[in-house]
C-alpha positions as CSV (number, residue, x, y, z in Angstrom):
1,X,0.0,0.0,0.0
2,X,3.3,2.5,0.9
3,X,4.1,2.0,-3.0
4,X,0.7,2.9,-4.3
5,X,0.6,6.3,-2.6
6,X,4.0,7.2,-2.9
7,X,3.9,6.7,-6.9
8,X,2.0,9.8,-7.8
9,X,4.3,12.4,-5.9
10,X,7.6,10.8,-7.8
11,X,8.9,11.8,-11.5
12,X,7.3,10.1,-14.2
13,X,10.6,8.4,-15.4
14,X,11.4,7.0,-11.5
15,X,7.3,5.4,-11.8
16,X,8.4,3.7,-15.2
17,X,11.7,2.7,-13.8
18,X,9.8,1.1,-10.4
19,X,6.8,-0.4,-12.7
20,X,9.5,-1.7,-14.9
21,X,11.6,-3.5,-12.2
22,X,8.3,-4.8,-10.7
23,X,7.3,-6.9,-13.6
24,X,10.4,-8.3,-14.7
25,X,10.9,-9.9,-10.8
26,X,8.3,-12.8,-12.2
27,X,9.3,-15.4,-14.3
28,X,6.8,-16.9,-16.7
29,X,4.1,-19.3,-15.6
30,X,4.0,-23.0,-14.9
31,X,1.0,-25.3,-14.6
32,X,1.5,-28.4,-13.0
33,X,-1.0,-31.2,-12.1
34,X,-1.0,-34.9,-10.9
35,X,-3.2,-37.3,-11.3
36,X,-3.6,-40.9,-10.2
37,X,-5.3,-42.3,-13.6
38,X,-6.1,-45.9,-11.6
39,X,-5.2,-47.3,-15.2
40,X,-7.7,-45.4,-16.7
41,X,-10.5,-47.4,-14.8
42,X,-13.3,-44.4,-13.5
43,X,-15.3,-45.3,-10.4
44,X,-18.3,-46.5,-12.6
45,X,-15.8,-49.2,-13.7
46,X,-15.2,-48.2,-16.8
47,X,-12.3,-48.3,-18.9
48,X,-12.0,-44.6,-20.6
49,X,-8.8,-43.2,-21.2
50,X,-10.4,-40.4,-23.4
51,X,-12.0,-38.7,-20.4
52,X,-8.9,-39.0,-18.5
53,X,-7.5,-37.0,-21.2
54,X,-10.8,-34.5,-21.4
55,X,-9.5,-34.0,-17.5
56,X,-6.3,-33.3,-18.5
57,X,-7.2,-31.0,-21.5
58,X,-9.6,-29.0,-19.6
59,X,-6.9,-28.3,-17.2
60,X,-4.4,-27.1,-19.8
61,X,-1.1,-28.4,-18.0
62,X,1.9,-27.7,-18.9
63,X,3.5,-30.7,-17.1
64,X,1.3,-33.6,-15.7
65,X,2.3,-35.9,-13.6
66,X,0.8,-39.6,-13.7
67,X,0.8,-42.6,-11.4
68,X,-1.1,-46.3,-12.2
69,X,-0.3,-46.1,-15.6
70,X,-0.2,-49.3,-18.0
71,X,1.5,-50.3,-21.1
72,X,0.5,-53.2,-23.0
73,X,-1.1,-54.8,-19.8
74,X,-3.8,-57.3,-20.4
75,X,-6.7,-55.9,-18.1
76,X,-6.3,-52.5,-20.5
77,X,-7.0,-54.1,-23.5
78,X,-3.0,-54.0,-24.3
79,X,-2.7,-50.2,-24.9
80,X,0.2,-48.5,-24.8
81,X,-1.4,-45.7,-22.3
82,X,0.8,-43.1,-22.1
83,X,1.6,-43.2,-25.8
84,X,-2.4,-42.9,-26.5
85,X,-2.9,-40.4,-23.6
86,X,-0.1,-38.3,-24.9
87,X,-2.0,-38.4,-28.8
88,X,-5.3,-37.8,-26.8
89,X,-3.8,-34.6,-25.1
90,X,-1.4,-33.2,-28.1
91,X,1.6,-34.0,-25.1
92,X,4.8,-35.3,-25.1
93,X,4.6,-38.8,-23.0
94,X,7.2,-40.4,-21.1
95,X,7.1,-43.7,-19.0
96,X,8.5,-45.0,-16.2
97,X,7.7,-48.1,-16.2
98,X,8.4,-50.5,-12.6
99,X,7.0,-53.9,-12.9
100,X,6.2,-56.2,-15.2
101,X,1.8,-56.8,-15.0
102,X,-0.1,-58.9,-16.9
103,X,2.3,-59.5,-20.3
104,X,2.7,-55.5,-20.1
105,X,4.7,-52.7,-17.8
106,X,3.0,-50.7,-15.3
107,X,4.5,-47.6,-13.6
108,X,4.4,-43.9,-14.1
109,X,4.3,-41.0,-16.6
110,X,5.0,-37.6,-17.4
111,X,3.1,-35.8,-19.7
112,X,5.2,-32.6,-21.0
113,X,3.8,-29.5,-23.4
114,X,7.1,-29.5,-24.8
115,X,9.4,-32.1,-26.1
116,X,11.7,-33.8,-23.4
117,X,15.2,-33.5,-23.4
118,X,16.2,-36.1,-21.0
119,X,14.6,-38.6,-18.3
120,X,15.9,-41.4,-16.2
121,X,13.9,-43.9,-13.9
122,X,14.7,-44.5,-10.4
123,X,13.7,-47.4,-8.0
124,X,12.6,-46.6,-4.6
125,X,13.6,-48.3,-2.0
126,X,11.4,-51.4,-1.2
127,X,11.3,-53.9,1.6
128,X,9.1,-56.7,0.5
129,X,8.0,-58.8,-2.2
130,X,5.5,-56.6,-4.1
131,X,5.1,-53.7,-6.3
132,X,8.6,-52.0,-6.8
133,X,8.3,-48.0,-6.8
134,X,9.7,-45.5,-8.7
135,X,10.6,-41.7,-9.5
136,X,10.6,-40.4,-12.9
137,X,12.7,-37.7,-13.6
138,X,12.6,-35.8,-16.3
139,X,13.9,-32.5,-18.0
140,X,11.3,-30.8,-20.3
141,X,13.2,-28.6,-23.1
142,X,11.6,-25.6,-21.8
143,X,11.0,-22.6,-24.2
144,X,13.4,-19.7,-24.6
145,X,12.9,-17.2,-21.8
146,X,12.0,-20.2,-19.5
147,X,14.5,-21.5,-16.5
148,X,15.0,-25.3,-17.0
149,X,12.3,-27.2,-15.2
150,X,13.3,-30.9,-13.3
151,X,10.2,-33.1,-12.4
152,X,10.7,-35.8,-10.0
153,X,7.1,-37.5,-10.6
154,X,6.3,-40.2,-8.1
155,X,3.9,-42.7,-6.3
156,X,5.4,-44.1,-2.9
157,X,4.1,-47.0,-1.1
158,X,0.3,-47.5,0.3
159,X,0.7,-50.2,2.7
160,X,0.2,-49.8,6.5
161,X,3.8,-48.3,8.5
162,X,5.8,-45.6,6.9
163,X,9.3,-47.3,7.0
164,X,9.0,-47.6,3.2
165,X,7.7,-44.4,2.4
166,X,10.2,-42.3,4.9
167,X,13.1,-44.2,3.1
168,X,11.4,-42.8,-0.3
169,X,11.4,-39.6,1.2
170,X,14.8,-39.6,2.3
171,X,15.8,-40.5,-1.2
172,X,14.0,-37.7,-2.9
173,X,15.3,-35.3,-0.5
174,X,19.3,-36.5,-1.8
175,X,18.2,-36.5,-5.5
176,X,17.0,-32.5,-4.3
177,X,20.9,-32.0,-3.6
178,X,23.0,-30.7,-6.4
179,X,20.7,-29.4,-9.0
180,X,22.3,-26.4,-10.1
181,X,20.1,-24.2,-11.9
182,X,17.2,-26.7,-12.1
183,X,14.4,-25.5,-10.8
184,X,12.7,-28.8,-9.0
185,X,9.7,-29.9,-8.1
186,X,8.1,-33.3,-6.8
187,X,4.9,-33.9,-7.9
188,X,2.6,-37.3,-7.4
189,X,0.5,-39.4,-5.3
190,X,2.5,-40.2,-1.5
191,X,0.0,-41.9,0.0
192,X,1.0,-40.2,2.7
193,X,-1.0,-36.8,4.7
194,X,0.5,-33.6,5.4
195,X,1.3,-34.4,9.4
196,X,2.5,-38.0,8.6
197,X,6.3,-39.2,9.4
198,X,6.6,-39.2,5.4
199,X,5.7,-35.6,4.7
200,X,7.6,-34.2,8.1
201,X,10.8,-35.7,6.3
202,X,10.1,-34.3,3.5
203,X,9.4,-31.1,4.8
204,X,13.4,-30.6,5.9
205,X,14.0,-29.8,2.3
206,X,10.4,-29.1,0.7
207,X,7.4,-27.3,0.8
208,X,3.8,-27.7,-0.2
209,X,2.1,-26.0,-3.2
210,X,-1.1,-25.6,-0.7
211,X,-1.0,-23.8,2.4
212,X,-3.9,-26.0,4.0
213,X,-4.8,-30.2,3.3
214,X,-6.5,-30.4,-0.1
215,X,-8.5,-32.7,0.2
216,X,-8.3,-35.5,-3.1
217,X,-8.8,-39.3,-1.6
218,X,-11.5,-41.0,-2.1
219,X,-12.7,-39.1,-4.7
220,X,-16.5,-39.0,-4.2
221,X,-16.3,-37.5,-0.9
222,X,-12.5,-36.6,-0.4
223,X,-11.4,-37.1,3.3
224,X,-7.6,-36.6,3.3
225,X,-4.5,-35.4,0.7
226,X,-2.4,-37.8,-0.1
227,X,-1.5,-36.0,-3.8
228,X,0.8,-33.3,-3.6
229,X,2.8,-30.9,-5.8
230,X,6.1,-29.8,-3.9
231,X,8.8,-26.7,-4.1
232,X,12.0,-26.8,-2.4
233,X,12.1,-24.8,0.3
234,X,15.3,-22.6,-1.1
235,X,13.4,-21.9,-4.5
236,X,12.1,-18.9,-5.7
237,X,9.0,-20.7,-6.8
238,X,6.0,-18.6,-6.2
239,X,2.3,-20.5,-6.1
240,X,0.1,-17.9,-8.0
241,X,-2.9,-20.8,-7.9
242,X,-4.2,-24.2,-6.3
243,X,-6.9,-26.0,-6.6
244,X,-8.6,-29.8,-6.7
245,X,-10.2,-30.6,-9.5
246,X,-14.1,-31.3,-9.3
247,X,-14.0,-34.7,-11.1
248,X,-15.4,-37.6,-9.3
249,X,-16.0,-39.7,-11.6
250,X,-12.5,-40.1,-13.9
251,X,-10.9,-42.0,-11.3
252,X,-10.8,-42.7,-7.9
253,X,-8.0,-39.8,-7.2
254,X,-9.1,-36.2,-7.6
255,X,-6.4,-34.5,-9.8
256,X,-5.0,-31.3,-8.4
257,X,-3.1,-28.3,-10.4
258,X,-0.8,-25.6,-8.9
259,X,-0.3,-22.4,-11.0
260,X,3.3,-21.8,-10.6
261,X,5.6,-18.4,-11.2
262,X,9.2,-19.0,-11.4
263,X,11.8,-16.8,-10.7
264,X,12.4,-14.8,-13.7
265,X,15.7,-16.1,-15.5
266,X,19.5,-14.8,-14.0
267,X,20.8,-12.5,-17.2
268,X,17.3,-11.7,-18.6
């Protein structure tokens, strides 16, 4: 407010000058969602990838981050999902894929607006005979004017205890370390709330997109956030937007979006 009513009283060349440095502090814009797709199987139980993707397109994402994703797998008629997804949405797809299921892969995804420059697949740490985990990371080539982007897109562990899911935490939190000029962010389903062991360790290095729980599990009548898109703490990140989608019938996770500015770009 001190701004507003000192501007008129200055020289018109000094309100320029302050308007000037004002808008250039911004960055451009980043829209980033996650969505559990639960294989493209809606709570009517019905197999529908297309309004997955009418989710997705109405949301106009600029990264999307996607867990329970299949590839070839029998119980989804053998389709390549993220391949037909990324045709449904006019996206760039990239799997992860973690296990084997049903003579296909199964795993996670990234959807990108722009083509991807690099990715790599990492197992999360896993303590029983079951469903190996993973974190996708990938690099998106971001447009000129645009800081590079890394997304670490993810889906830890569901089962009852934490040990697992703390260990996946811990992990993320290393692969935070030593970005350089990345500017990261950890996007996915945790299956974890925000006052759980999991997010308190993930908290040392991150923070939340949402200020308060937003509420996306089950998705008829949401009780709890387990989804989450995450900043690291020392970023310059800025959350211009957040919200949960209000689709209940897609899947059995509500998808969530954050509206992200980034720092504007160091020699712009």
């Amino acid at each position: 407010m001190m701004a507003y009513r000192l501007l008129p009283v200055l020289p018109w060349w000094l309100c320029l000058l302050a308007w000037a440095t004002t808008a250039s502090a911004d960055g451009p814009t980043l829209r980033v969602m996650s969505f559990n797709i639960h294989h493209g199987v809606g709570v009517d139980g019905r197999l529908d990838l297309e309004r997955i993707a009418a989710v997705i397109r109405a949301a106009s994402p600029d990264l999307v981050a996607l867990q329970e994703v299949d590839a070839g797998a029998a119980r989804t008629d053998r389709v390549d999902q993220p391949k037909t997804l990324a045709r449904l949405t006019g996206m760039h797809a990239i799997f992860g894929d973690n296990i084997p299921y049903q003579g296909g892969r199964y795993g996670n995804a990234v959807l990108s607006r722009w083509p991807v420059a690099r990715h790599e697949n990492h197992k999360l740490p896993s303590h029983y005979d079951g469903e190996q985990r993973g974190v996708l990371e990938v690099w998106p080539q971001t447009p000129k004017g645009f800081p590079q982007v890394r997304l670490l897109a993810t889906h830890f562990d569901y089962r009852p205890g934490s040990k697992e899911r703390v260990e996946s935490a811990r992990m993320t939190n290393r692969m935070l370390t030593g970005g350089g000029d990345e500017l990261t962010l950890l996007v996915g389903d945790l299956n974890a709330t925000p006052d759980s062991p999991t997010l308190d360790e993930l908290k040392k290095h991150w923070r939340s997109a949402n200020d308060s729980p937003a509420l996306t599990f089950p998705v008829d009548e949401p009780t709890k956030q387990i989804d989450y898109v995450l900043l690291p703490k020392a970023s310059g990140w800025r959350v211009e937007r957040f919200e949960v989608l209000n689709e209940a019938v897609a899947s059995d996770h509500r998808a969530l979006i954050a509206t992200l500015v980034a720092p504007a770009a160091r020699g712009q």
